[in-house]
N, C-alpha and C positions, 0 to 999 in steps of 0.2 A: 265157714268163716268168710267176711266180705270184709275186702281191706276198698280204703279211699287211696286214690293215690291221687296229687296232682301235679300239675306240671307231664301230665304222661307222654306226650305228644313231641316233648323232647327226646335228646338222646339218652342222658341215663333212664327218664322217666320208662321210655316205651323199652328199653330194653329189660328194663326190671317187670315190665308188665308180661314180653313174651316168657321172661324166665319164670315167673309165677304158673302162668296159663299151663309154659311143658312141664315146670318140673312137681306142681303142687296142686293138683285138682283132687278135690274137685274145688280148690277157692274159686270167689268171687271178686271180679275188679268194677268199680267204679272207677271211671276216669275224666277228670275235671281237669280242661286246658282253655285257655281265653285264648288260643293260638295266634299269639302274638308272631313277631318276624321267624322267630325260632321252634316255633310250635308247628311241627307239620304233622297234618290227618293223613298224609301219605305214608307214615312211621308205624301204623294202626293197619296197612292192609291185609286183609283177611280175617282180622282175628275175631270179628262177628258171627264169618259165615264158618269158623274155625269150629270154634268156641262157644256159640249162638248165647245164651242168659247168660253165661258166665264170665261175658264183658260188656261193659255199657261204657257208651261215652256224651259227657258232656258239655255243651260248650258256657262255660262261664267265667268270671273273674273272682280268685281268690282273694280278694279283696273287699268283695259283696257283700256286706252281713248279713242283706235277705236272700239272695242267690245263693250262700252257703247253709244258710239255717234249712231253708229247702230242698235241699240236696242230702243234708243229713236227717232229716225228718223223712224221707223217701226208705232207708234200710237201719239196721241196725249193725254200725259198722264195728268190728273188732277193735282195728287202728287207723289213721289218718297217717300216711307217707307223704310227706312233703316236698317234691323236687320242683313245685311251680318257682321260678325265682329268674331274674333277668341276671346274666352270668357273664356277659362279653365284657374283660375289663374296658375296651377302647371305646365301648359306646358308655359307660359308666360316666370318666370322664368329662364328656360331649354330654349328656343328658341323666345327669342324677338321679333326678327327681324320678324318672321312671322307675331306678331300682329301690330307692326307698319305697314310692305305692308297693309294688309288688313284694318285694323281700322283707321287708320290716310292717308294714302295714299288713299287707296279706296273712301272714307269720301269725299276727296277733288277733285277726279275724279268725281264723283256723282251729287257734287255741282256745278260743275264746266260743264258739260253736262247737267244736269239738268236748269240751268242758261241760255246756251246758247238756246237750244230746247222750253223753253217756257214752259216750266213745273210748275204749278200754287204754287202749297207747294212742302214743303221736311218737312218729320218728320226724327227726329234723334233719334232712341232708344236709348237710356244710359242706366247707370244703378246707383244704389247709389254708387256702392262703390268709386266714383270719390270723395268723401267726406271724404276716410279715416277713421280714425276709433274714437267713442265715448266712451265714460267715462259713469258710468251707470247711469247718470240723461240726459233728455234730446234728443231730437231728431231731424234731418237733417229739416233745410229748404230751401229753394232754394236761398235762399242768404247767407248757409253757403261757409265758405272758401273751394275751390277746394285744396284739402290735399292726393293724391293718394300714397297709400302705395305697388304699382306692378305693375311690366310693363304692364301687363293688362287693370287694373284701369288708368294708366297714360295716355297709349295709348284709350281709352274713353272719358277722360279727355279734349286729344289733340283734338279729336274730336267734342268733343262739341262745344269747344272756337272756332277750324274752322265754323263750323254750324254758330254761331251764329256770326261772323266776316263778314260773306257772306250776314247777312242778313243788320248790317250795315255798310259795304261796297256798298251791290249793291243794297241792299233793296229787297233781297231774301224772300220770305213766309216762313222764317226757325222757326220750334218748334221744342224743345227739351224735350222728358220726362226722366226719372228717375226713374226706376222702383225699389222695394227691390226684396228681392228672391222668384224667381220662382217655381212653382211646377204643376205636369197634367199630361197627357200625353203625349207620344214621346219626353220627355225627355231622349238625350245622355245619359247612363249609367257610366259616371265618375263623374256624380253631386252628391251632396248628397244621397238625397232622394231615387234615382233610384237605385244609387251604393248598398244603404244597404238593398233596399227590393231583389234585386236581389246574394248577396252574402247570405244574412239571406234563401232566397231560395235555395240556392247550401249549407246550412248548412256551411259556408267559415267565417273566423274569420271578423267582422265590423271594420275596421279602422278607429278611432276616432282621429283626431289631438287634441295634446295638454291635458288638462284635462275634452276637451265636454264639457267648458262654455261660449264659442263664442256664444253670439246674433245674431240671424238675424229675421229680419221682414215677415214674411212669406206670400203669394200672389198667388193664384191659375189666375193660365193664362187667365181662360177667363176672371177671371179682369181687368187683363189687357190689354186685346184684348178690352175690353170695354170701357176701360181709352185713348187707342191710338184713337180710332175711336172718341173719345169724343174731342179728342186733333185735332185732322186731319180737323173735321168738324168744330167745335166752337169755335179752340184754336185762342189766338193772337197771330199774328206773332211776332218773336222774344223773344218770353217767353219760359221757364223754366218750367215743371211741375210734382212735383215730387206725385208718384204712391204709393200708401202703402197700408195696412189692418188694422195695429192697432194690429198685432198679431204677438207680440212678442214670440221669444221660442227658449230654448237653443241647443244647435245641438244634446249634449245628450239627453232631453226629448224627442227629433225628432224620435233617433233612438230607444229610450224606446217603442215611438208609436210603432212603425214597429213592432217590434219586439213581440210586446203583442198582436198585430192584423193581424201576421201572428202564430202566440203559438210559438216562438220560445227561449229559455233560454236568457238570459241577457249576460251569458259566452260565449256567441258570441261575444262582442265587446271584439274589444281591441286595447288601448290604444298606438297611435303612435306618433313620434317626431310630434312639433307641425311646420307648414307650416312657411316658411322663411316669416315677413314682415305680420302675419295674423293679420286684423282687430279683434279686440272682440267684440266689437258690434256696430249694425248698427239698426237706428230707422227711418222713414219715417216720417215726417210730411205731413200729401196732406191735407190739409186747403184750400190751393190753387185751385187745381183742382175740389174738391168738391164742392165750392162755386161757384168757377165763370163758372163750365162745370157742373154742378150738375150730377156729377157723383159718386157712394160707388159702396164698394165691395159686392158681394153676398154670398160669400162663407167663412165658420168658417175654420180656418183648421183642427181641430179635423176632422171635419167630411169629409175633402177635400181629406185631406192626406191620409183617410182610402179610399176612392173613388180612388183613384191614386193608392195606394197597389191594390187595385181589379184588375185595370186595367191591372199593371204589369202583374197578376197573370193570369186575362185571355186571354194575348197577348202574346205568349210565340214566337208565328212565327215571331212577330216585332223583339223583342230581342237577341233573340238566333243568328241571322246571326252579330249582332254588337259586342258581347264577340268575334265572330273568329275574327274582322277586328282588334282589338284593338292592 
């Protein structure tokens, strides 16, 4: 079986690439990354001289429709994984138009190659925040109202509703998951998590929007690398499934972690305007996925998130070349 993935060169992408490689061979991965600011080749090393046929990579724009029709003319792919998509809400903001090319344009080139080529599924990554934001009781489920609060989220959004349009329209194998927020390794350095174990490392002030009581559900990757593969294999077509842990936690207690699991003072944070359009909190129901993919999470984040600070800390050759790009 040869799966397309693209966007691999990110962080969920490439981490769902090495979970394939360890846990499922003999599959095949093709990997298509236009390795934009967030797309690092550095997130891929080894896994040629690992793995030798049984990964390829290459560089193009999923937005192409002769760049993609060629790439799928090249194998005969099972499914198309789609994590290519520009995801930093603050650059969304500042520059739209990039995440609509990529996210919603792209989306529809992919489906639309993929369709014609004979390509068996397409999974669509989303993310929750196409749901907008909750009130403190209560949490998303996949028949909540689509409520996006940034061009980002919007453009996710638009994505989806393409996805799942395709499927009835032409009776496409399309699934959609919905994951909450991410953490791991090779996580871009402008996410949370990363940003503040790596400023708290440079001893650098932590910028916290607002007053650090934004919820988010929190989710170590290889959850979700487990939850897609659970979706890819088992899911039904044309469904919806939204990904969570059940671990809620506010952005300030996040950074408290950091900070006390690397010995660093608390008079590091500090407190900055809050993000145009920020959701306050976001909760995951996966009811869904659990029952009908019997799939859960393995990982607490207390203990995750300290595993992720290690990581930072003993990966400093990842890092340090992506502070100069920035």
């Amino acid at each position: 079986m040869r799966l397309l993935v693209t966007g691999g060169c990110g962080f969920i992408g490439s981490n769902f690439i090495r979970y394939i490689l360890q846990h499922y061979a003999p599959e095949f991965i093709s990997n298509v990354d236009a390795l934009t600011y967030a797309g690092n080749i550095a997130n891929m090393a080894g896994l040629a001289e690992k793995y030798g046929e049984r990964y390829e990579f290459y560089k193009a724009d999923i937005a192409n429709m002769d760049q993609m029709d060629a790439l799928m003319a090249k194998h005969k792919f099972f499914a198309v994984i789609n994590f290519a998509a520009e995801s930093h809400v603050d650059r969304s903001i500042n520059s739209p138009q990039n995440f609509i090319h990529t996210n919603v344009v792209g989306t529809g080139v992919l489906l639309d190659c993929a369709r014609r080529h004979g390509v068996k599924r397409f999974v669509q990554i989303s993310t929750d925040e196409v749901y907008g934001s909750l009130g403190p009781e209560g949490r998303f489920t996949e028949t909540s109202p689509i409520e996006p609060s940034s061009p980002y989220s919007a453009s996710k959004a638009s994505a989806d509703l393409l996805a799942l349009a395709h499927y009835k329209t032409f009776d496409q194998e399309v699934i959609v998951t919905r994951c909450s927020n991410n953490y791991g390794p090779f996580q871009y350095p402008e996410k949370l998590i990363p940003l503040m174990i790596l400023n708290a490392l440079h001893d650098k002030p932590l910028p916290v929007y607002g007053d650090g009581l934004n919820v988010r559900d929190w989710i170590h990757v290889e959850d979700h690398c487990a939850a897609i593969v659970a979706a890819l294999l088992e899911g039904k077509p044309g469904s919806v499934y939204n990904v969570g842990s059940d671990a809620e936690m506010k952005n300030i207690d996040v950074v408290h972690m950091i900070l006390d699991h690397l010995g660093k003072p608390k008079e590091l944070i500090s407190y900055v305007k809050d993000r145009l359009g920020h959701d306050r909190r976001y909760a995951i129901d996966s009811a869904k996925i659990r029952a009908e993919l019997n799939w859960k999470p393995l990982h607490r984040p207390e203990q995750g998130i300290r595993e992720t600070i290690d990581w930072y800390v003993a990966n400093r050759a990842w890092w340090e070349p992506l502070l100069n790009r920035k």
